[in-house]
C-alpha positions as CSV (number, residue, x, y, z in Angstrom):
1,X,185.5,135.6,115.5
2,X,182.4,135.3,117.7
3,X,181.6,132.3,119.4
4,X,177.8,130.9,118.5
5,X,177.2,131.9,122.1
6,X,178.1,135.0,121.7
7,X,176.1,135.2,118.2
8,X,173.2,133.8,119.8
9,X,173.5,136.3,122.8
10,X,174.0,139.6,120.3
11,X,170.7,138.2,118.3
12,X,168.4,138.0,121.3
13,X,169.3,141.4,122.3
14,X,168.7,142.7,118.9
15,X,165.4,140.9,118.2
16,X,164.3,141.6,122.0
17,X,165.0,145.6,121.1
18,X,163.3,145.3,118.1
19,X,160.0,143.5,118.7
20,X,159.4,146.6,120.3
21,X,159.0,148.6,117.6
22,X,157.7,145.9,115.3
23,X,154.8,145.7,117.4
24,X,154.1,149.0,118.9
25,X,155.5,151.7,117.0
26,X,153.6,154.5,118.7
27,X,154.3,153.4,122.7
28,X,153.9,151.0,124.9
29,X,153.1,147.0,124.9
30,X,151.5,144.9,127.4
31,X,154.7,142.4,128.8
32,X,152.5,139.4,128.2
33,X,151.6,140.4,124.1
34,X,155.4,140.6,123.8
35,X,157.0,137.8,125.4
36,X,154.1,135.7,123.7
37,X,154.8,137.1,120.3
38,X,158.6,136.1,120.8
39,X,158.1,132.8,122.0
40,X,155.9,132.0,118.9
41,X,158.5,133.5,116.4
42,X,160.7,131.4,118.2
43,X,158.5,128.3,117.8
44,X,157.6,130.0,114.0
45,X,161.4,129.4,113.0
46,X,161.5,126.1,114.0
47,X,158.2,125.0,112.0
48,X,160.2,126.6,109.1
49,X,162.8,124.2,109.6
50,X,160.1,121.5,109.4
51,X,160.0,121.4,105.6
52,X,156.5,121.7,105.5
53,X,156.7,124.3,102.2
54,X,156.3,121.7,99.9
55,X,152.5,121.0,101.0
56,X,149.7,122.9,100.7
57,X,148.9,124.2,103.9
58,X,146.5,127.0,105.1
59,X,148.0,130.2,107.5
60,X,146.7,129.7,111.1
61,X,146.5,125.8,110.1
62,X,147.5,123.7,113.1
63,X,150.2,121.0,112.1
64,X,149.9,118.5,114.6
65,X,153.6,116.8,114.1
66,X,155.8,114.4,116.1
67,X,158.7,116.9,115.0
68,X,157.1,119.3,116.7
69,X,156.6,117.5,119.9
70,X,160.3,116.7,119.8
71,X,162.1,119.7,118.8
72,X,159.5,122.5,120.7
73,X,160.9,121.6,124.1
74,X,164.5,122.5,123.2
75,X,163.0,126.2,122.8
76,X,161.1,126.0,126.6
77,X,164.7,124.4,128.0
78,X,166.8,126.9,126.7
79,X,164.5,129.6,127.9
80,X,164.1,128.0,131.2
81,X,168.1,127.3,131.2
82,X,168.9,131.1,130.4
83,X,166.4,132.1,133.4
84,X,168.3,130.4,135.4
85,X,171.5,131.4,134.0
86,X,170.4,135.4,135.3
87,X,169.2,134.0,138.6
88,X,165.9,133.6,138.4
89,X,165.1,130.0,139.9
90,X,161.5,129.6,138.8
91,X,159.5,126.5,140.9
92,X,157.8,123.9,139.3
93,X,154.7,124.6,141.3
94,X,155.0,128.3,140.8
95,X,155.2,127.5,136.9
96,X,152.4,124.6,136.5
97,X,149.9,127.2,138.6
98,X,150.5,129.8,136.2
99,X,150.3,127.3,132.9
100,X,146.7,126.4,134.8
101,X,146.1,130.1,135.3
102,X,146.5,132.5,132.7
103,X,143.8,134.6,133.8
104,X,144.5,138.0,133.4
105,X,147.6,137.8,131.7
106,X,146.6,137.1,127.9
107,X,148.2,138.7,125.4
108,X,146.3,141.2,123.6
109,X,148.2,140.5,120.4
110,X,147.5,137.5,118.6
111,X,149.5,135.2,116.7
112,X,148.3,136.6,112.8
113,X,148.9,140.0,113.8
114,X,152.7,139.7,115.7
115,X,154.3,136.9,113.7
116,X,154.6,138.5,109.8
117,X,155.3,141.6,111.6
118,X,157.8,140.3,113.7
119,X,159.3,138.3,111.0
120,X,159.5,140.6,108.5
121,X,161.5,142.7,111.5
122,X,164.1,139.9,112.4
123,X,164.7,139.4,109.1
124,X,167.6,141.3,108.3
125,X,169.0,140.7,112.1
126,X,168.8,136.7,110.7
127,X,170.5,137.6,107.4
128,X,173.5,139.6,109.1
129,X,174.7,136.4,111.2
130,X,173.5,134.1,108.2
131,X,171.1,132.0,111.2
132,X,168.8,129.2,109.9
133,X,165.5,128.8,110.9
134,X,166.6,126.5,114.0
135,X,169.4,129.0,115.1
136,X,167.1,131.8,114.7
137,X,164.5,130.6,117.1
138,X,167.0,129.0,119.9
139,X,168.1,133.1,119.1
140,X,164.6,134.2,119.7
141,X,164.0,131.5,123.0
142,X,166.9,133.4,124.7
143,X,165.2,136.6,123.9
144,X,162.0,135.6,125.7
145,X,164.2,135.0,128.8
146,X,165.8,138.5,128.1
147,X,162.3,139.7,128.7
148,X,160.8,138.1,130.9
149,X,163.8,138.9,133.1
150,X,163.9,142.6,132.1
151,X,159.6,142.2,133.0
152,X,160.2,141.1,136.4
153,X,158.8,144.2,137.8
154,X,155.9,144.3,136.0
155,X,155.2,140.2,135.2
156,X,155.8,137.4,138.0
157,X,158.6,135.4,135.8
158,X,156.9,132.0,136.3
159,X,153.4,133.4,134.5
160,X,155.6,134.9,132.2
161,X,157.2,131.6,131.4
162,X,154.0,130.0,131.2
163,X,153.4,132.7,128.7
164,X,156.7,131.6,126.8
165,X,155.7,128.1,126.7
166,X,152.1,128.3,125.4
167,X,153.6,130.8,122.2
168,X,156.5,128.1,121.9
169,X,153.7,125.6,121.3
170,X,151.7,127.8,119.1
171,X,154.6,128.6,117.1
172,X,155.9,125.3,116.6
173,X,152.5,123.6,115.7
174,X,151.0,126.5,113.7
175,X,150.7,127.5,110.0
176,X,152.7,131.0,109.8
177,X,151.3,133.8,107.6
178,X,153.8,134.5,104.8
179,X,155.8,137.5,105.0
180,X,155.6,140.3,102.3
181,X,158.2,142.8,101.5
C-alpha cells in the first residue's frame, strides 16, 4: 500500500508529464504558460472543494471568499516546502522582486484556454488514486515545484514561483469553465 506521500508524489509526476501534452500537443511550451497553468488547476481544485456548485455563478467570475484567502496559501507552502525539499532555497527578496516584476515572463496561455483542457487531462490520473478536489491540487502544487525545478535552466526559480503563486490565486478565487467530455 502507498503512503499519501508517495500517492501525492506519483500524481505530480503524472499531471506534470501530462500538462504537456494537454497544452501543446504539437511541441514546445513557454515554462512560464505551464507552470501558471498548473498552479491555477491546483488553485481550480481547491475552489471545487469550496461548494460553490450550488450557486449560480458565471466562468471567469472572480469569487472573492475568505475560504479562499485561507485555504490558497497551503498550495504556495507546499510548493515552496517541496522547492526546498530538492534544494532550491529561494530568498524572500529574490521572490517579492519577481512577484513585483513579471515583465517578460507572462504566460502566453491564459486561464480559459489551460484549465478545461488541463482538467479534462488530470481527470482520469484523479480518478485512478480516487483524490478529492483538495488532494488533487496539494497533487498539482507539488507538480509546479516539479517544474519549476526541472525549469531551472530556462526560468530563474524565484520568478517562477512568483508565477506559481499568482495562478494559485487565480485558481482559487476564479470561476472555472466546466469541463466537457
Amino acid at each position: 500500500m502507498t503512503t499519501p506521500a508517495a500517492t501525492r508524489a506519483a500524481v505530480a509526476q503524472a499531471f506534470a508529464s501530462v500538462a504537456f501534452d494537454a497544452l501543446a500537443p504539437e511541441g514546445r511550451l513557454q515554462a512560464e504558460s505551464v507552470i501558471a497553468a498548473l498552479a491555477r488547476m491546483a488553485g481550480t481544485y481547491y475552489f471545487r472543494s469550496f461548494g460553490y456548485a450550488a450557486m449560480q455563478l458565471v466562468p471567469g467570475q472572480a469569487v472573492l471568499s475568505d475560504e479562499a484567502n485561507q485555504k490558497g496559501p497551503e498550495l504556495m507552502n507546499l510548493t515552496h516546502e517541496l522547492l526546498s525539499r530538492l534544494g532550491l532555497r529561494l530568498a524572500d527578496d529574490r521572490v517579492r522582486a519577481a512577484l513585483d516584476d513579471q515583465g517578460s515572463h507572462q504566460p502566453l496561455l491564459d486561464f480559459e484556454f489551460t484549465q478545461p483542457r488541463l482538467e479534462r487531462a488530470f481527470a482520469p490520473i484523479k480518478a485512478a488514486h480516487a483524490l478529492s478536489n483538495v488532494e488533487a491540487g496539494r497533487a498539482a502544487a507539488c507538480a509546479v515545484a516539479l517544474l519549476i525545478h526541472n525549469c531551472q535552466s530556462v526560468l530563474d526559480p524565484a520568478v517562477g514561483y512568483g508565477i506559481a503563486v499568482y495562478g494559485f490565486v487565480e485558481g482559487t478565487k476564479t470561476t472555472p469553465w466546466p469541463v466537457a467530455d
